[in-house]
N, C-alpha and C positions, 0 to 999 in steps of 0.2 A: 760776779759783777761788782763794779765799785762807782759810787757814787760821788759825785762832788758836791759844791754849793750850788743854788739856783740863781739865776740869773735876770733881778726884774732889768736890769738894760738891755737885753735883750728881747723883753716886751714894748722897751721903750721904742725904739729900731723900728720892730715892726708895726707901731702905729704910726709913728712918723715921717715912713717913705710914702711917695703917691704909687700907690697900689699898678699894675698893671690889670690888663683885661684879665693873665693866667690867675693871679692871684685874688681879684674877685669874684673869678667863677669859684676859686678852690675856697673865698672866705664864706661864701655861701651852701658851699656842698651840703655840709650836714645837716642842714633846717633841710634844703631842698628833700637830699634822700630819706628824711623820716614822714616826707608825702608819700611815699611809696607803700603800697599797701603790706606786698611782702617784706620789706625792707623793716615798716614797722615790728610788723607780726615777728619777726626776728629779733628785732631790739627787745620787745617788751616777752619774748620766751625765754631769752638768755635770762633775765632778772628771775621768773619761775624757776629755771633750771639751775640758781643759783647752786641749790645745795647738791647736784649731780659735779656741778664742777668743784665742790670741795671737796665730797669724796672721792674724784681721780686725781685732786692735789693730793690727798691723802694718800690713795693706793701707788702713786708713780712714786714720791716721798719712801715710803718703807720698803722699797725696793733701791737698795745701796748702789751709788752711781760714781767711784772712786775715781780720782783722777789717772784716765787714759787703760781705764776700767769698767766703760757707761755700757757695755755691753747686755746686761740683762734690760736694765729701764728700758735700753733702746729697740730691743725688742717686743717689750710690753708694748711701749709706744707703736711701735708700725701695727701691732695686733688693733690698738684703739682706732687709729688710722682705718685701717679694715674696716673694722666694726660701725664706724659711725657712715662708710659709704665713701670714701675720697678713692682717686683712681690712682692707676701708678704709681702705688705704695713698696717703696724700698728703702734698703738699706746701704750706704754707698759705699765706695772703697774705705772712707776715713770713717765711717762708723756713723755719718749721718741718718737719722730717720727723714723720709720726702714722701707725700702724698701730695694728690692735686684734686683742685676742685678747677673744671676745665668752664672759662668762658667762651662767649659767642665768638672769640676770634683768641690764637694765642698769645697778643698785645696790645695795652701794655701786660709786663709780667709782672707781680708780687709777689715775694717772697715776705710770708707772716712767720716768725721764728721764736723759738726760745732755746735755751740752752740746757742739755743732759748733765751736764755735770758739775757734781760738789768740792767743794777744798776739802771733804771729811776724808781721810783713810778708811783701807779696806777693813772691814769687822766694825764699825762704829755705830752703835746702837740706832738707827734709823726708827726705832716706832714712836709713832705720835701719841703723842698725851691729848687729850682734850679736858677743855675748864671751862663750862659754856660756850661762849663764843671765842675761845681762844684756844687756836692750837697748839702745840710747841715738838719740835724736833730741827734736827741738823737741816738744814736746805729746804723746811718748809717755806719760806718766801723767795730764798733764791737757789733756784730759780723753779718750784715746783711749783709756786704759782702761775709763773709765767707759761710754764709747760703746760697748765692745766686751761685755763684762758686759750692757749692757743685751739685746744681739743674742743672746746666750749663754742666758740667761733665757726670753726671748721662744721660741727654737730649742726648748729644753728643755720647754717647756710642751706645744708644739705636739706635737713628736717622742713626748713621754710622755702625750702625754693628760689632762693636767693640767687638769680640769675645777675651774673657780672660782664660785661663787654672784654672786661680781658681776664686771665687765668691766676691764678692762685696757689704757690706751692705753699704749701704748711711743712714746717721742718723744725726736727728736735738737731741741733748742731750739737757736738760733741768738743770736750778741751777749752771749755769759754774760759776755766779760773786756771788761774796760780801759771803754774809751770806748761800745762797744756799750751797757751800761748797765743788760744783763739784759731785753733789749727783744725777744727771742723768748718770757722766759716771760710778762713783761707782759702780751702780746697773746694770747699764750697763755689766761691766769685772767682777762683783764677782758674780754676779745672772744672771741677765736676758740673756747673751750668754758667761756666765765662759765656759772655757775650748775649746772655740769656735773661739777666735781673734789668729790668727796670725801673723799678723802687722796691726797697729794704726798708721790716721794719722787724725790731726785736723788742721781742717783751720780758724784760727783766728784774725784777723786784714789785716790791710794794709800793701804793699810793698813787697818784694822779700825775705824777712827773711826765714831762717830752723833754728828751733830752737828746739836744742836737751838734752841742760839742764834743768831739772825743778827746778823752784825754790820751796824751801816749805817754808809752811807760817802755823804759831799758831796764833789763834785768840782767844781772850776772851772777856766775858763780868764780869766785874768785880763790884760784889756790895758791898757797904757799908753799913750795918744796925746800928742803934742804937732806945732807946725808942720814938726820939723825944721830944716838946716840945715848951713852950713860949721865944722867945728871951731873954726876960726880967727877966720874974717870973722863968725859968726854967734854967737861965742862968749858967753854971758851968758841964751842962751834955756832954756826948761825944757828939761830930759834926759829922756825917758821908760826910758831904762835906768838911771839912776841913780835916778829914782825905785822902779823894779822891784826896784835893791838894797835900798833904804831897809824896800820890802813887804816881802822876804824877809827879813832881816833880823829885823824885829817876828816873822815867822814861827818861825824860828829861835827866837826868846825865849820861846814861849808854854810856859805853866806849865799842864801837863793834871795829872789823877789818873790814879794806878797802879790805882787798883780803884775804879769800873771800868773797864778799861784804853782808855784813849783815846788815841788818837795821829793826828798828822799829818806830811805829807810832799810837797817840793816837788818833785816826779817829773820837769817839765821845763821850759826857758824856752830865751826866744830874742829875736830882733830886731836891728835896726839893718841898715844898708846897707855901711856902710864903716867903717874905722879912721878913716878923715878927716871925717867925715860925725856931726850930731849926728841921733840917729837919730829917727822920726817913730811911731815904733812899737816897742813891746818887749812881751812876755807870758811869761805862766808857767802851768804845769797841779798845781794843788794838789788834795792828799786829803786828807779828813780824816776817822778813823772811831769808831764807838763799838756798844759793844752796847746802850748805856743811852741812850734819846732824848733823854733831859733832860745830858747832858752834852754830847750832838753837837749841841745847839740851843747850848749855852752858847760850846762851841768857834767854834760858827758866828756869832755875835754876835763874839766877839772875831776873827776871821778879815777879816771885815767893816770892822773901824773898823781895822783896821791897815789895811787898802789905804786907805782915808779916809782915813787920819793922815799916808801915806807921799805921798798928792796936796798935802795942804796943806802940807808939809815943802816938798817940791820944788818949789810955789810961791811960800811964802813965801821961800826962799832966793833966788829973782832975781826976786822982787815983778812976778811973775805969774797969769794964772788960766787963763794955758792948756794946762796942763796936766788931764787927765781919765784918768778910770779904768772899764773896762765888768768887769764882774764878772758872768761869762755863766756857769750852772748847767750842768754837761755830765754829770754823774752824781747820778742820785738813789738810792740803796738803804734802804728803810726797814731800822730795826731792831727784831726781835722776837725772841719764842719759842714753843717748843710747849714745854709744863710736862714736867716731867722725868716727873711720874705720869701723863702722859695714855697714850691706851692705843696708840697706835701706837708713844710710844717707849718704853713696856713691852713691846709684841709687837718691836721692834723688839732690845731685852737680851733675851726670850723667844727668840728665834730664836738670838742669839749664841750665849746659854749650851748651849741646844742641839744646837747643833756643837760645844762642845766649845771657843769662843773667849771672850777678853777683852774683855772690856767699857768699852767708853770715850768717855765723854760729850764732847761739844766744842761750840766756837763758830765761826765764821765767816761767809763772805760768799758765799753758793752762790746757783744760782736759788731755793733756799726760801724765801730772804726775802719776794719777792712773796704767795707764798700765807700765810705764816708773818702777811702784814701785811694780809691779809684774812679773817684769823682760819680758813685750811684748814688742818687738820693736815697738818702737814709738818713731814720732815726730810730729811738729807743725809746719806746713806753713803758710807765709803770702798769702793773698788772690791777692794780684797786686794794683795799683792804689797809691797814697798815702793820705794818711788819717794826721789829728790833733784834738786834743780836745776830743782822748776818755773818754768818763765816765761825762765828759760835754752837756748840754742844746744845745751848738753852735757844735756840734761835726761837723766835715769837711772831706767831700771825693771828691776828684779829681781826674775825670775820666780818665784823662789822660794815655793814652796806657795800662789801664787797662787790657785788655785782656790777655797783657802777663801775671798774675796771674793765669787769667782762663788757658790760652795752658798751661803752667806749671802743675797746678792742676792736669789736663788731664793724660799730660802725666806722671806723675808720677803714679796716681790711675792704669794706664795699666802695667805700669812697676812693682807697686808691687803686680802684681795677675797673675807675671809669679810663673811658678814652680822655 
């Protein structure tokens, strides 16, 4: 998961359009649903139950979930799934975990989500430290929180009785970070239940965030080929790592806008064989993101002719042409939103203010994107607690009054699987 800035204009927005009837049913939901007896009794268990959902943030956390390698967690997961009572508990072609908790009719549908896996490599020390109220390990907040909230929820529904008008898949999605590419929820909303979501919501990190812009992001991996060669004896042929300076370089220079915030970054490169050796191959893994499509199409034009420019440089420098450049797409993430007034992320500040929390709009780069880009309502929650160091060895979660994440969570999942 990657987070952006928060967005108070977009609280602005939504206080100063005239509301429709959808939208002050949904700004009322959550006072409304904590009249309900059960509905309470389930808000106020998740808070006792706090410390059950730390320790299966903990136990799904030490259990390593490498990228395009979520295989073990995600069988923990469907076990927990079982265990706490959801029905039609599977595991799907792309490695999703899916259980349902079935309402009085099968629509509307929700989909409650978090994400199976980490940016950590395979073997990477996964056990949690504890320091009082602080935990510390790889993908403790992201997204083992979220994964754990979601189990939390799902427990509490069942446990209380929590009767909904429409149905409820709970799902650990698989490939949310890095190079995966978001390719468990992909498969997710274009195959494995198209035509079947009617609201998406994903819990991803720490803190009280809603977050209903997607950022998109292009990623590439970028090669430089030529024949190779002897430093010395072969000296005068194209470089493909000096050309790779040349790309970064141009990289380096590019002039984006601050609003709306665009940025790129060359995350990682490599090549060559030897210090003695001109080498036959060099690459690099570039990102580049935006919330606005029409800036990330513009970046991406210019991204393009600097690797061009950096081939015909490093050729024409020893009046060659063979040098070449492969410009391979390895991350696609559209960029959208759901409107600040539409009525999930109304019931979505309904629910907040409700308990009693603060309100805070944001953007980012979550699984919502997908559905956000096929027009599902969707958004992205934070899971509670506060978190530092994601994507980090030391990553840091603090317990601290976490639960209001989970009753949040809660309440929300009930509110949108009214009719």
């Amino acid at each position: 998961m990657n987070r952006h800035a928060s967005l108070c204009a977009a609280t602005l927005v939504l206080m100063s359009m005239a509301p429709t009837a959808a939208q002050q049913d949904a700004a009322q939901l959550g006072a409304r649903l904590l009249q309900d007896a059960a509905v309470k009794g389930a808000v106020d268990g998740v808070r006792a139950a706090e410390a059950q959902t730390l320790e299966d943030q903990v136990r799904l956390c030490e259990v390593e979930a490498p990228p395009f390698k979520e295989a073990k967690r995600a069988a923990l997961y469907a076990q927990l799934f079982k265990e706490i009572g959801l029905t039609n508990v599977r595991i799907d072609k792309e490695g999703n975990v899916l259980g349902e908790k079935r309402g009085t009719s099968p629509r509307p549908h929700l989909v409650f989500s978090a994400h199976l896996d980490t940016v950590f490599p395979e073997g990477t020390n996964v056990n949690v430290k504890r320091e009082g109220v602080i935990l510390r390990a790889p993908g403790i907040g992201d997204d083992c929180r979220g994964l754990a909230v979601v189990l939390a929820v799902a427990r509490a529904m069942v446990k209380h009785t929590v009767q909904t008008p429409g149905t409820i898949t709970f799902v650990g999605t698989v490939g949310e970070e890095g190079l995966g590419d978001l390719r468990g929820v992909k498969y997710l909303v274009r195959e494995g239940m198209k035509g079947q979501i009617d609201r998406f919501v994903s819990i991803d990190g720490t803190g009280l965030g809603i977050t209903h812009i997607a950022v998109g992001s292009l990623r590439y991996r970028v090669t430089f080929k030529g024949p190779g060669g002897h430093s010395y004896g072969a000296f005068g042929l194209v470089n493909p790592i000096h050309a790779l300076g040349r790309a970064m370089a141009r990289v380096a220079d590019f002039d984006v806008p601050r609003e709306p915030k665009t940025t790129f970054n060359v995350g990682r490169i490599g090549g060559g064989t030897s210090v003695n050796a001109i080498p036959f191959e060099a690459w690099a893994e570039v990102d580049m993101r935006s919330a606005d499509k029409a800036a990330l199409q513009s970046l991406d034009a210019k991204f393009h002719r600097a690797m061009d420019d950096a081939v015909a440089d490093e050729n024409t420098r020893w009046g060659s042409r063979q040098l070449t450049v492969d410009k391979t797409l390895v991350g696609d993430r559209p960029a959208g939103r759901t409107p600040a007034e539409s009525p999930i992320v109304v019931a979505a500040v309904s629910v907040t203010k409700a308990l009693g929390l603060p309100v805070t709009l944001d953007e980012g780069s979550t699984d919502s994107n997908i559905p956000m880009s096929l027009g599902i309502p969707a958004i992205t929650i934070d899971g509670g607690g506060r978190g530092t160091g994601a994507h980090a060895l030391d990553e840091m979660f603090d317990t601290t009054n976490s639960w209001q994440g989970t009753q949040r969570a809660l309440l929300l999942a009930v509110a949108l699987a009214q009719q």
